[in-house]
ROSE-278172 format. One record per residue (C-alpha): residue number from 1; x, y negated, z negated. Coordinates in Angstrom, 3 decimals. Last residue first. Example, Ala and Ser with C-alpha at 12.3 -4.5 7.8 and 13.67 -1.06 7.14 Angstrom:
% ROSE-278172
[site 2 [13.670 1.060 -7.140]]
[site 1 [12.300 4.500 -7.800]]
//
This chain:
% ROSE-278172
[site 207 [77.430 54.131 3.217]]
[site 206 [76.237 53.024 -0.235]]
[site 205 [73.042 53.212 -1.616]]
[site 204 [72.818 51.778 -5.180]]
[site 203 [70.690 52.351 -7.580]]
[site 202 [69.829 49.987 -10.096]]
[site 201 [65.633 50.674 -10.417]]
[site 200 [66.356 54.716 -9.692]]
[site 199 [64.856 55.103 -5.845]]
[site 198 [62.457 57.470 -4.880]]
[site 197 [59.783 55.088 -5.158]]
[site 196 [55.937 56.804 -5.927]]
[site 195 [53.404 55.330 -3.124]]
[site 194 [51.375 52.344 -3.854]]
[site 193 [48.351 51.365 -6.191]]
[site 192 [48.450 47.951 -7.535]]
[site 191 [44.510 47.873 -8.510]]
[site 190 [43.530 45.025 -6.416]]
[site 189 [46.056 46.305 -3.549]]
[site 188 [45.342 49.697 -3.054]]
[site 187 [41.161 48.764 -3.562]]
[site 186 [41.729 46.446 -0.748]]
[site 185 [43.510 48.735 1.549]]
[site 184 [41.051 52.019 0.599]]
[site 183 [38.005 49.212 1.321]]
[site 182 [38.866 47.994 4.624]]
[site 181 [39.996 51.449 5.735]]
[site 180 [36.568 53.052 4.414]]
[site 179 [34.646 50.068 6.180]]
[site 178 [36.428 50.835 9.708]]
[site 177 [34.847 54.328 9.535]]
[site 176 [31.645 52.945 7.852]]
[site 175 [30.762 50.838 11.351]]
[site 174 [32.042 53.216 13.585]]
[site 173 [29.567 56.152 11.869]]
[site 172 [26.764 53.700 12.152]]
[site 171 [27.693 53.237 15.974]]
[site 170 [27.649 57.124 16.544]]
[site 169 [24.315 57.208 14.687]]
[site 168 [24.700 59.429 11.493]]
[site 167 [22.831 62.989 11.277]]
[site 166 [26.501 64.287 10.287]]
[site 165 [29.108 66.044 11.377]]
[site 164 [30.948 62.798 13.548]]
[site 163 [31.286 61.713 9.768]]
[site 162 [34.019 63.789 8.909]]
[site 161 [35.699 63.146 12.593]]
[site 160 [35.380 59.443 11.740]]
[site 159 [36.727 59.970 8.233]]
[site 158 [39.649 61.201 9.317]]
[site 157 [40.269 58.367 11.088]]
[site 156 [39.449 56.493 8.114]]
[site 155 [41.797 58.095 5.963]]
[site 154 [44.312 57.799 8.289]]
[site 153 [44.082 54.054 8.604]]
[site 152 [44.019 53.555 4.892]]
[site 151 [47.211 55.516 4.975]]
[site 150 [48.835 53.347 7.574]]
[site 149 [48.487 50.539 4.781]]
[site 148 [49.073 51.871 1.010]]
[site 147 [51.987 49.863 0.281]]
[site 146 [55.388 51.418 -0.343]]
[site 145 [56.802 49.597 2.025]]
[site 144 [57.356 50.803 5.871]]
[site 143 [53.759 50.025 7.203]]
[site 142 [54.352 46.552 5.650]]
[site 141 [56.963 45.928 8.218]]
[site 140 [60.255 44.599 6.715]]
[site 139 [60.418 40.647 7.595]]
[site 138 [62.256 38.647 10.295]]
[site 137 [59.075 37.258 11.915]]
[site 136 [59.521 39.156 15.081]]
[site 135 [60.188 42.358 12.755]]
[site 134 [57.029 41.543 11.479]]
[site 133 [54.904 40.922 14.030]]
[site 132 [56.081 43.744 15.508]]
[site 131 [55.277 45.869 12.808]]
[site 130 [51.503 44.170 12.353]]
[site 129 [50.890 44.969 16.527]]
[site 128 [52.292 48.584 15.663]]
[site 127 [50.034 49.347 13.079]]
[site 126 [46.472 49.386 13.967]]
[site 125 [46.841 51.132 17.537]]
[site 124 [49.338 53.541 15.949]]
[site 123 [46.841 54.810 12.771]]
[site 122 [44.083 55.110 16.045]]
[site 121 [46.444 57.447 17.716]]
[site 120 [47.455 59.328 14.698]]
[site 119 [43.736 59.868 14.465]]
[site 118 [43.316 60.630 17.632]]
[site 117 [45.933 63.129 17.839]]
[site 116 [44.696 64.999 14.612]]
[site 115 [41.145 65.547 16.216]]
[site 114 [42.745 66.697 19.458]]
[site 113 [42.578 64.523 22.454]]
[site 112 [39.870 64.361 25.515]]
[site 111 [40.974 60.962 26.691]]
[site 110 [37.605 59.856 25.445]]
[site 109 [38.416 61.062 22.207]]
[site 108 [41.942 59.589 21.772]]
[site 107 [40.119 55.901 23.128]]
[site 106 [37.551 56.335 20.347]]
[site 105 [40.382 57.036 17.427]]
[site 104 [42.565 54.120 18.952]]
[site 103 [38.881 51.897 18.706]]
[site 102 [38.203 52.969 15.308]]
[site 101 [41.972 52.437 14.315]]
[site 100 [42.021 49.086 15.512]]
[site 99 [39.020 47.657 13.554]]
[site 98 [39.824 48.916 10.364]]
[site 97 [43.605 47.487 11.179]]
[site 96 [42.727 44.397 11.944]]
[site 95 [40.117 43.610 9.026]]
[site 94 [43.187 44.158 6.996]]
[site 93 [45.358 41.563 8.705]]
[site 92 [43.126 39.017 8.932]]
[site 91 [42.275 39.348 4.992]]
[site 90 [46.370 39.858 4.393]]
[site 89 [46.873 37.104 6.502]]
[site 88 [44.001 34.967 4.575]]
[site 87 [45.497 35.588 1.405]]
[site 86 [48.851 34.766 2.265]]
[site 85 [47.931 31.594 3.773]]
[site 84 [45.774 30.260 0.636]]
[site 83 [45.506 27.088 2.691]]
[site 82 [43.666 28.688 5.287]]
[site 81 [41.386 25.219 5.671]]
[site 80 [44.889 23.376 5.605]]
[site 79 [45.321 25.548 8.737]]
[site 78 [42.301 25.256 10.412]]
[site 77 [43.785 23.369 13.694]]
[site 76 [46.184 26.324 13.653]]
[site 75 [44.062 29.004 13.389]]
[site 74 [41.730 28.111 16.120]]
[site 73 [44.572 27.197 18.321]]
[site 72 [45.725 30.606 17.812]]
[site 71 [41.495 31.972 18.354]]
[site 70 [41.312 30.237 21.430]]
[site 69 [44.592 31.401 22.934]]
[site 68 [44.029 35.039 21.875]]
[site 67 [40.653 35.265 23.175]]
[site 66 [42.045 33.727 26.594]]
[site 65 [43.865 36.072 26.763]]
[site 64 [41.877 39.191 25.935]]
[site 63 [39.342 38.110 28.493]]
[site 62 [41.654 37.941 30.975]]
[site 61 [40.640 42.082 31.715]]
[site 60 [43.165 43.973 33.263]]
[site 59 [46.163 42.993 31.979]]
[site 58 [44.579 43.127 28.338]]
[site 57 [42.964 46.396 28.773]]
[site 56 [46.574 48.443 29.704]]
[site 55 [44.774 51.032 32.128]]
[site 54 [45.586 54.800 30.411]]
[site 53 [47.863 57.252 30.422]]
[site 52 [46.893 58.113 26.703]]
[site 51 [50.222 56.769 25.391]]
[site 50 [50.795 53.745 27.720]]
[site 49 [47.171 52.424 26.810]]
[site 48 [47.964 52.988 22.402]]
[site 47 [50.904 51.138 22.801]]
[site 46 [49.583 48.323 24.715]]
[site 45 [46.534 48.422 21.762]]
[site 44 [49.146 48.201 19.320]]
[site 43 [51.233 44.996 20.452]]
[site 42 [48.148 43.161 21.799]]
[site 41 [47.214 41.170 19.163]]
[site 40 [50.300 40.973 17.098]]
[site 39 [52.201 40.690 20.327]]
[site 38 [50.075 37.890 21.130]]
[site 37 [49.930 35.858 17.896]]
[site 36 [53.841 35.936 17.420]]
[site 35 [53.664 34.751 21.234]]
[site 34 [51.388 31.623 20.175]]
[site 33 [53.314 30.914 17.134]]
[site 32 [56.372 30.844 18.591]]
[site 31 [55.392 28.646 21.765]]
[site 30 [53.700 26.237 18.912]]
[site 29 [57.705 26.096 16.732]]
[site 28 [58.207 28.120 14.009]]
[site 27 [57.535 27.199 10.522]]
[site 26 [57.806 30.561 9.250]]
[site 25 [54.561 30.490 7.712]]
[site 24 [53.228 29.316 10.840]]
[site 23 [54.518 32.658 12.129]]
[site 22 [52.749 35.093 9.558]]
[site 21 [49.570 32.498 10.134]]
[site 20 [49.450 33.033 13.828]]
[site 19 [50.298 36.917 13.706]]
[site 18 [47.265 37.464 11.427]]
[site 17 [44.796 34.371 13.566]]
[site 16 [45.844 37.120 16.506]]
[site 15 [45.119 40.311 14.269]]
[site 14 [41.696 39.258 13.735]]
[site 13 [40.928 38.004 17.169]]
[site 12 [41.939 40.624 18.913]]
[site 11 [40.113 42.952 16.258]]
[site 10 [36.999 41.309 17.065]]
[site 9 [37.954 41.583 20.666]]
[site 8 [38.414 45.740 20.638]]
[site 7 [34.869 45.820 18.474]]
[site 6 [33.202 43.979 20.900]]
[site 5 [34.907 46.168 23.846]]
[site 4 [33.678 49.466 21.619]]
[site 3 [30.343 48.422 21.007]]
[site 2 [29.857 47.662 24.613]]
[site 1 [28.820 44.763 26.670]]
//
């Protein structure tokens, strides 16, 4: 078992109990909650597999699915534990991303991609499971507010190459890749830092 596929199911399992709780939160029904879950989970990693040519992991291995399923029921039989629900999806959510944009970046360089590449790459694999989710659960994406989000990805892509120059351990330089996204997304949000509007408070757009 490698890094890489225990790093792909940790963030399976992160962005599944993220889908589970942005559906519960909509009160929809268990079939809705489970799919919500599973195009959360698998939503950027499918993206990332038809991108680079490559085998879609989750229809090849069933060990994606069943991940999924255990973790949704997991989340739903904990619910009143996850009481703070928007808390924990933003946790869930966060941890997500890190994870997905290590493994994106890794898949770009085994597919013999550009620096650049993999890092968009990686920013896709994190972000496209959370957009779904969203649109599915009849809200704007985060990645198109004015939070920091897809930035924290880049910034730990980049990172990745940065570190890649040093004496660092391939696995250490995994490890504090997804750490910089984790921290650049919390550190956005404690201290209220977004990206300038460029919108006037009242305007109006009109078409």
């Amino acid at each position: 078992m490698t890094l890489t596929f225990i790093i792909d199911i940790l963030g399976t399992v992160a962005f599944t109990i993220s889908g589970v709780l942005a559906a519960m939160r909509k009160k929809l029904d268990p079939f809705g909650i489970l799919i919500i879950g599973f195009v959360t989970a698998v939503g950027g990693g499918t993206l990332r597999d038809v991108l680079i040519d490559a085998q879609i992991a989750w229809m090849r291995n069933l060990t994606y699915l069943y991940v999924i399923i255990v973790s949704a029921v997991f989340a739903v039989i904990l619910r009143k534990k996850l009481s703070y629900v928007r808390r924990s999806l933003f946790l869930f959510d966060t941890i997500g991303i890190a994870l997905y944009t290590v493994i994106g970046v890794e898949k770009g360089i085994s597919a013999g991609l550009p620096p650049l590449i993999c890092v968009a790459l990686g920013t896709m694999s994190a972000c496209f499971g959370g957009v779904l989710r969203d649109i599915l659960c009849n809200e704007i994406p985060i990645i198109f507010r004015k939070e920091i989000y897809a930035t924290a990805c880049i910034i730990g892509g980049l990172a990745y190459f940065l570190l890649l120059k040093t004496p660092l351990m391939v696995d250490w330089v995994v490890v504090i890749s997804g750490a910089i996204v984790i921290t650049v997304r919390l550190l956005a949000v404690s201290f209220n830092l977004s990206f300038p509007s460029i919108y006037n408070e009242n305007e109006e757009i009109k078409l």
